[in-house]
C-alpha positions in Angstrom: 0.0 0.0 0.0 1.5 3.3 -1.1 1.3 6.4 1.6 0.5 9.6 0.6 2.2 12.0 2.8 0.9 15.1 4.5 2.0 18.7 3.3 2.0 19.6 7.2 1.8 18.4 10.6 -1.5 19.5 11.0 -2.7 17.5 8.3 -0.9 14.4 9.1 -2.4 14.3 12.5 -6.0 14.6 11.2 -5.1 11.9 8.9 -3.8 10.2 12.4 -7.0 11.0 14.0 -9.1 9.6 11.1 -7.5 6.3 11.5 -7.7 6.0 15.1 -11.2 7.0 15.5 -12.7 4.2 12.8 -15.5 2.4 14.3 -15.3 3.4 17.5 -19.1 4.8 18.3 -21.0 2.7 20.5 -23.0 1.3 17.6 -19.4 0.0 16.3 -18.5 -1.4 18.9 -20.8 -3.5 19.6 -20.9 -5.0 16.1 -17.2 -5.8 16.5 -18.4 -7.7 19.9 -20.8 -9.2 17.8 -18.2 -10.5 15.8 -15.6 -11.0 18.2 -18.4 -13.3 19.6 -18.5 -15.7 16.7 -15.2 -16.2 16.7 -15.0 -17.0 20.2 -17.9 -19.3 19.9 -15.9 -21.2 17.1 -13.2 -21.8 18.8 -15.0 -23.4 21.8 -15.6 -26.3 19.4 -12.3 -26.0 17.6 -10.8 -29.2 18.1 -7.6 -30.3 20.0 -5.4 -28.4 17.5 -6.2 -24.7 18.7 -4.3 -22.9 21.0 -7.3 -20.6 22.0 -10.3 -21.5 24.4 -8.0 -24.4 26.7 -10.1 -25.6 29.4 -7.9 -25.9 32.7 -7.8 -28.5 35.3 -9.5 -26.0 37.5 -13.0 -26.4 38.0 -14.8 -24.8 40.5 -14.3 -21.3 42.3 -13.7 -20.7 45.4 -16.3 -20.5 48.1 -14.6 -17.9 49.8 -14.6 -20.4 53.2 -10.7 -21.7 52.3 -8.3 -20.3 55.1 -4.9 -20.5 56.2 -1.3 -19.9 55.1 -0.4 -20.4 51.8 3.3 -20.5 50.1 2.4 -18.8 46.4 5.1 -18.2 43.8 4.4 -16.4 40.6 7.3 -17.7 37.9 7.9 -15.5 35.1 9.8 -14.4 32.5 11.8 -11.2 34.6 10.8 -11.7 37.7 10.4 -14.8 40.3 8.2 -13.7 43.0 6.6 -15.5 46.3 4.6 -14.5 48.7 3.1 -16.0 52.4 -0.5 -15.6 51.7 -3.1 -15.5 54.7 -6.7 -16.6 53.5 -8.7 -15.3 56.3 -12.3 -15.9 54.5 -14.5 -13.7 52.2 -15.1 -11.1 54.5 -11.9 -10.4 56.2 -10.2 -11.4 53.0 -6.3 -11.8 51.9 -3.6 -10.9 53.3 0.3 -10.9 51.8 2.1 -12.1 55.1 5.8 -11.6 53.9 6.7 -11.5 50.4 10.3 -11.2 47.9 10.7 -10.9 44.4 13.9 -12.0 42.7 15.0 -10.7 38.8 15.8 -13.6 36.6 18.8 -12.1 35.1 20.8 -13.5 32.2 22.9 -15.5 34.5 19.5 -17.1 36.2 18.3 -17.8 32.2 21.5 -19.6 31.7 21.1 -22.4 34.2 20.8 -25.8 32.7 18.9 -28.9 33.2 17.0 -28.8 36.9 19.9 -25.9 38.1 17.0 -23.5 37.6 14.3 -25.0 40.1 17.6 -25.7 42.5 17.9 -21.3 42.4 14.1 -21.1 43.0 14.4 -23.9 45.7 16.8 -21.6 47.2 15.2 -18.7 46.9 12.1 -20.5 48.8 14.4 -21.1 51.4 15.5 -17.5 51.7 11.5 -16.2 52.2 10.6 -18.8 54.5 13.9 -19.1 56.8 12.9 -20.3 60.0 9.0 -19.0 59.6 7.9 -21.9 57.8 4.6 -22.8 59.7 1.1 -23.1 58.5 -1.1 -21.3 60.2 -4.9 -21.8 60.2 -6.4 -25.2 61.0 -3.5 -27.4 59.7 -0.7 -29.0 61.8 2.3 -26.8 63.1 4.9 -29.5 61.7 3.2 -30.2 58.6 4.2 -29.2 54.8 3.4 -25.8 53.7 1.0 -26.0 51.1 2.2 -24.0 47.8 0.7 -23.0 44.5 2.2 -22.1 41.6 1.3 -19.4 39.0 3.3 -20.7 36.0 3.6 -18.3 33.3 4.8 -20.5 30.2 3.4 -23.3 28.1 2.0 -26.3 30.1 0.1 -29.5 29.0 -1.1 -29.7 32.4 -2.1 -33.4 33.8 -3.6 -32.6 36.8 -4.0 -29.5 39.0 -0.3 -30.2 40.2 1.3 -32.0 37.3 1.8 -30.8 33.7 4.4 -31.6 31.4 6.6 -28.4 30.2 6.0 -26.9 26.4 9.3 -24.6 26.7 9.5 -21.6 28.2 11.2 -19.6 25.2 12.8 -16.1 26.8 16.5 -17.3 26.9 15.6 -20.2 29.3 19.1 -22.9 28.6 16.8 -24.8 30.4 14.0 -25.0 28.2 14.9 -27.8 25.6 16.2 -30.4 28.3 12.3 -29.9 30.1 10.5 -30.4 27.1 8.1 -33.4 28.1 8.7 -33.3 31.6 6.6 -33.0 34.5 7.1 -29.5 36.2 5.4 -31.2 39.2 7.5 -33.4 39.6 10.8 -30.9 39.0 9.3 -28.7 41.4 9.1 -31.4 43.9 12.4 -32.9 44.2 14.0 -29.5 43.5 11.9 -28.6 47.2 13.3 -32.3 49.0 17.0 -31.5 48.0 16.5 -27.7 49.8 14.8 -29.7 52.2 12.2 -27.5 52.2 8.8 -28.3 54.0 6.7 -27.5 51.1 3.8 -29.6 49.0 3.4 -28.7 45.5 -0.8 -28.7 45.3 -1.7 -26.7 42.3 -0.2 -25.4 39.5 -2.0 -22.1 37.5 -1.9 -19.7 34.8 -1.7 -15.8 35.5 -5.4 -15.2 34.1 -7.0 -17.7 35.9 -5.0 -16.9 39.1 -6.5 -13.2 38.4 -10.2 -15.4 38.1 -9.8 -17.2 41.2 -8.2 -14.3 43.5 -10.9 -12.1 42.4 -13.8 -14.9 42.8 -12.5 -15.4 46.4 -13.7 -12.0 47.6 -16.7 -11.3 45.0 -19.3 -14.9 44.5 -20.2 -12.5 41.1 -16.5 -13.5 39.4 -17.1 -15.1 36.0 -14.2 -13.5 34.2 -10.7 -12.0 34.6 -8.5 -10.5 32.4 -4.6 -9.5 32.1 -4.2 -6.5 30.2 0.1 -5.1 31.1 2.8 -6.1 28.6 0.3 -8.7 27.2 -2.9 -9.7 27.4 -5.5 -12.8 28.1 -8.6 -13.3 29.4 -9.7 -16.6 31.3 -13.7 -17.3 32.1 -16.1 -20.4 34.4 -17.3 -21.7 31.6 -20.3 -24.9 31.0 -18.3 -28.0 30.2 -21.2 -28.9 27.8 -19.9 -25.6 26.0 -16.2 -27.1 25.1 -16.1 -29.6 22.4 -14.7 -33.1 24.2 -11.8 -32.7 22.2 -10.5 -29.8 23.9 -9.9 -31.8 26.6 -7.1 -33.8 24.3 -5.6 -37.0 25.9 -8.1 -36.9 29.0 -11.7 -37.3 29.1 -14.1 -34.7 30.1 -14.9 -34.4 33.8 -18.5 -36.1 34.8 -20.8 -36.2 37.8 -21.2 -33.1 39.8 -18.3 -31.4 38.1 -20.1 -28.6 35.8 -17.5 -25.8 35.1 -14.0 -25.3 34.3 -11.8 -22.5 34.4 -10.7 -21.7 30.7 -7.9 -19.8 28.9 -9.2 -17.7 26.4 -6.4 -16.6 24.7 -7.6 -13.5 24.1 -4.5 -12.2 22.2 -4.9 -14.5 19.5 -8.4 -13.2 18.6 -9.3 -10.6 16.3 -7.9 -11.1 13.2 -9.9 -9.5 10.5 -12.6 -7.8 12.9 -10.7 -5.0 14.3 -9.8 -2.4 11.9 -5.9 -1.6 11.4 -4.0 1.4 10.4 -0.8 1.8 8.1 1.3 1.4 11.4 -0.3 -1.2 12.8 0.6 -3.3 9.6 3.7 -1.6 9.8 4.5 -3.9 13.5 2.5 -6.6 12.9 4.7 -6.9 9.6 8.3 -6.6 11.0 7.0 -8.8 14.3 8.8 -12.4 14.8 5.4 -13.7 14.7 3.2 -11.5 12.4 -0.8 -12.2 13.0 -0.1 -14.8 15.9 -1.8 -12.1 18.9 -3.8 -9.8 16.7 -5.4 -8.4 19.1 -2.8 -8.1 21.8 -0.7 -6.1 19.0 -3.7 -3.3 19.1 -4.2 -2.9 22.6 -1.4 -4.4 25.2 1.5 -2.1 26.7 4.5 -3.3 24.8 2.6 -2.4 21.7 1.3 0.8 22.2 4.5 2.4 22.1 5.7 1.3 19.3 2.7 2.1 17.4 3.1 6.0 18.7 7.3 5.5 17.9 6.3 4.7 14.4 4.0 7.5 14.1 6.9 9.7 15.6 9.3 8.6 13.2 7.0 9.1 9.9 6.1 12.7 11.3 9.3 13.7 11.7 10.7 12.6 8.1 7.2 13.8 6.3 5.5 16.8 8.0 8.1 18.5 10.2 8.1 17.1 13.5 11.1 18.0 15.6 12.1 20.2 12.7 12.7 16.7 10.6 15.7 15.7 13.0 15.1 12.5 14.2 17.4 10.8 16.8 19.5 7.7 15.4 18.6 5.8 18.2 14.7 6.4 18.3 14.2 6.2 14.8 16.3 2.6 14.2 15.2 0.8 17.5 12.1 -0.3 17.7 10.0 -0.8 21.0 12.4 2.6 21.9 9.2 4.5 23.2 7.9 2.8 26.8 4.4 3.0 27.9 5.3 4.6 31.1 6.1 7.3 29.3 2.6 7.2 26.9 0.6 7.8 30.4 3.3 10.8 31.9 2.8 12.2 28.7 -0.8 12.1 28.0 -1.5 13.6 31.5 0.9 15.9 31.3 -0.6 19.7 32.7 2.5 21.1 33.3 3.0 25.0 31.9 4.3 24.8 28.1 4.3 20.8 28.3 7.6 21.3 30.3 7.7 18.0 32.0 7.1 15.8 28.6 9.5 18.0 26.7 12.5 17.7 29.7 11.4 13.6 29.8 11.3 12.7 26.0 14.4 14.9 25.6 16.0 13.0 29.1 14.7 9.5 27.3 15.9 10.1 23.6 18.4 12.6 23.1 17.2 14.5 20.1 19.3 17.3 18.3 17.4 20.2 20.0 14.8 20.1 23.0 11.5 19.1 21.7 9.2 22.4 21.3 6.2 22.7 23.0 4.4 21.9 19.0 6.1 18.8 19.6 5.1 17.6 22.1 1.4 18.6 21.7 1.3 16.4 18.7 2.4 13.8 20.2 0.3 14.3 23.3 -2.2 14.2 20.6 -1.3 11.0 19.1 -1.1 9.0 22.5 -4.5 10.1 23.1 -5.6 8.8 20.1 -4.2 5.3 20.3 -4.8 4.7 24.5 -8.4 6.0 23.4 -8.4 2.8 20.9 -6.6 0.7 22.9 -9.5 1.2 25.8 -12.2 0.8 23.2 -11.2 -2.4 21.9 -10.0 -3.8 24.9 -13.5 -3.1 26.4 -15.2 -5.0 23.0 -13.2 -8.0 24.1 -14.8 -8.0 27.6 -18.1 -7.5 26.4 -17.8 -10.1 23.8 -16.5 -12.7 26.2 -19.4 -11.5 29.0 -22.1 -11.5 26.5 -21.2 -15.1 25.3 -21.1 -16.1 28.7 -24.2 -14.9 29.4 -26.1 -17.2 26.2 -24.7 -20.0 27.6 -25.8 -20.1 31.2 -28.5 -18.4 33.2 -26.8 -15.8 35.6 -28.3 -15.5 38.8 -26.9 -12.1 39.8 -27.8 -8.5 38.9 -24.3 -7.9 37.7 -21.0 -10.1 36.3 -17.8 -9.2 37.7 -14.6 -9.0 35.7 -11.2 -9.2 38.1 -8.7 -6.9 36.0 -4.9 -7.5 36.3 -1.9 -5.9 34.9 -0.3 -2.6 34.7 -2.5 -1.3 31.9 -5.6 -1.4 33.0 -4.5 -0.6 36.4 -2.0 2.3 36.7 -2.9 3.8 32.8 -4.6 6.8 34.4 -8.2 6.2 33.3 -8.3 2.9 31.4 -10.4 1.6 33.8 -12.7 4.2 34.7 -12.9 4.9 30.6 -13.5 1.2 29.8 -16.1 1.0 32.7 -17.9 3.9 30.9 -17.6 2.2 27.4 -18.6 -0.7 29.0 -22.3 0.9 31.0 -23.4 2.5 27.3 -22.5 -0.8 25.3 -24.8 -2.8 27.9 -27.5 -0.5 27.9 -27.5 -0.2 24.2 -27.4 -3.9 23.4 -30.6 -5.9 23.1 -28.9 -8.9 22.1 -26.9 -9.7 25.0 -28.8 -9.3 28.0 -28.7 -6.1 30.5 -27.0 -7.2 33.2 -24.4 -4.3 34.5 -20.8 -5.4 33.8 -18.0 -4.8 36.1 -14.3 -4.5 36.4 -12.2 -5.0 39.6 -9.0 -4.4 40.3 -7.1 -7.3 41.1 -3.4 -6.4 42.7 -1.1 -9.2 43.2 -3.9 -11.7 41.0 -0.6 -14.1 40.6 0.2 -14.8 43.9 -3.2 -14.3 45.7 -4.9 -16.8 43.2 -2.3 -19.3 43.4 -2.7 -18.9 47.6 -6.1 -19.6 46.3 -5.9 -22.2 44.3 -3.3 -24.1 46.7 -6.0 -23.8 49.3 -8.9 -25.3 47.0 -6.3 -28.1 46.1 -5.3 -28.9 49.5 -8.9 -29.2 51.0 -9.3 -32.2 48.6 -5.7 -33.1 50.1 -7.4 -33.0 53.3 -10.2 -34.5 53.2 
């Protein structure tokens, strides 16, 4: 596709603004939902091949009765983190006892074979020291119950066995764990620390959001993950899943009804939402072009990009920055962080002072950025955070609204438990989405009327997996 470029900078924004601002009246957006729905209903019944709609080997929520003292670790790609949890019931609630987090830095990712789940062992051993008691109703001397919030690619087994997919990210580990049950590595890596510790569940990050959230709010059908990335997980009928989603085991029967599933949200969207030039533009020069459409038009490591490449088409076109563009913003991409999207687009300081001293402390261009600048790029960031919250909040009704024609709610309202440093420390991507959210739901006669709301969720990773060590280790118990 050729590009015509603008004779000014005032007509290349309002050709930015007339991208940005396709389909997004209410009217528009809930014909994307509509769509978005379709696609989500197909993939329910997709087969064992799809990566999208995986029912978990969770299957109820909580009833908000579990108590006691939880070990909870949250493994990811940066960070490991863990975390005493105290469950003290729905109405007093959660409580993070003690808790450390530890960078996995290159040395860390360069650990081979079962080294890595030795340094976590370690690690363990290093938050617990000579504290490692249960509390609650379970014996003084016994293990300390633990659940894991594992953030890679898991054929999961059982709610505290799954055999590893890789976990990609510069792990040396990965290849040698291929096939292997993480359980069981997690296990013995805990005996040779001699650590008091039993392994009882194993979850992802969106359905740790679900359960953390369902403990303190019975309303809980859906959470979501919306920082760096983005998923969704929802309680779904198990009559809805095809049996072959289920793979090598056979659908639960008997009393069992529900099951926690992983949307994969990011891999939706392909063909519904609309795109601009720069959008194609990342999606094109990605390592895996189309694979998270929709992640690519809403999630933090995204949305700067999409304003870099603006920036860097403005500047060599219309006369942004008087056409000098720094080397290094203009050659690496992913230059522009989302952190500084939000201190820029609530930026009130006199003459845009703070955003022109940061982007010029950030990228060192050839002259201070003018206060024209900055205003189009304060512009611009409005522009795509505005889209970003619109089509984030289609997703949320789509999934809602196709939870809500499978199953009778009994409640006035559906809560969503949000997680991730988007939709909770963006200033006003919650309170905007909410808002999106109220008119689509009164506008829609399709889908029911029932109010839709978001929660935060802090700490989902660790509180869920407290959670979901506690729903595993009542069976344990029993």
């Amino acid at each position: 596709m050729s590009i015509q470029h603008p004779n000014s900078l005032e007509s290349f924004l309002q050709e930015v603004q007339s991208q940005f601002e396709q389909r997004l009246r209410i009217e528009d957006l809930l014909a994307l939902s509509k769509k978005l729905q379709a696609e989500l209903q197909e993939q329910l019944t997709s087969g064992p091949q799809s990566q999208r709609m995986l029912p978990s080997l969770n299957y109820e929520l909580p009833t908000g009765q579990e108590q006691g003292t939880f070990l909870a670790l949250e493994v990811g790609g940066s960070n490991l983190r863990m975390a005493l949890v105290e469950l003290n019931g729905r109405d007093l609630g959660m409580r993070i006892q003690k808790t450390m987090c530890f960078p996995i830095d290159t040395v860390t990712r360069q650990l081979k074979e079962y080294a890595f789940f030795d340094w976590m062992a370690e690690r363990i051993g290093e938050l617990l020291g000579v504290e490692a008691k249960p509390s609650g109703d379970m014996e003084g001397n016994g293990p300390l119950p633990m659940g894991v919030a594992w953030s890679f690619p898991l054929d999961q087994t059982s709610i505290r066995s799954g055999n590893v997919l890789g976990m990609g990210k510069g792990f040396h580990c990965s290849e040698y764990l291929v096939g292997r049950d993480l359980g069981e590595i997690i296990t013995k890596a805990s005996q040779r620390a001699k650590l008091n510790v039993r392994l009882d569940a194993i979850v992802n990050d969106s359905s740790s959001a679900l359960l953390a959230r369902a403990y303190l709010d019975p309303a809980t059908r859906l959470a979501t993950i919306l920082g760096t990335g983005m998923n969704a997980a929802v309680h779904l009928p198990i009559a809805a899943l095809d049996s072959s989603k289920f793979r090598s085991r056979a659908p639960p029967v008997g009393n069992i009804t529900h099951v926690l599933t992983n949307t994969e949200l990011s891999m939706f969207g392909k063909g519904i939402f609309p795109t601009t030039r720069w959008d194609d533009i990342l999606n094109t020069a990605h390592t895996l072009p189309d694979y998270q459409p929709f992640e690519y038009l809403v999630a933090g490591k995204y949305t700067g990009e999409i304003v870099r490449l603006i920036i860097v088409e403005a500047t060599q076109t219309a006369g942004l920055f008087d056409g000098l563009l720094s080397q290094s913003f203009g050659n690496t991409p992913y230059a522009f962080d989302t952190k500084d999207l939000a201190f820029i687009d609530i930026d009130t300081s006199p003459g845009l002072a703070a955003s022109r001293a940061l982007f010029q402390q950030r990228h060192p261009f050839p002259h201070i950025p003018s206060e024209r600048d900055i205003v189009f790029i304060k512009d611009v960031v409005r522009r795509v955070s505005t889209r970003s919250i619109a089509y984030f909040t289609v997703g949320i009704h789509a999934l809602t609204a196709m939870l809500q024609k499978l199953e009778t709610i009994d409640m006035d309202h559906v809560t969503i438990g949000c997680d991730g440093s988007i939709i909770n420390k963006y200033p006003g991507y919650m309170e905007r989405a909410q808002a999106i959210l109220d008119e689509m739901v009164t506008h829609d006669s399709v889908a029911g009327k029932k109010r839709i709301v978001l929660e935060s969720t802090i700490d989902s990773a660790v509180l869920g997996a407290a959670v979901a060590g506690a729903m595993a280790a009542s069976v344990v118990n029993s």
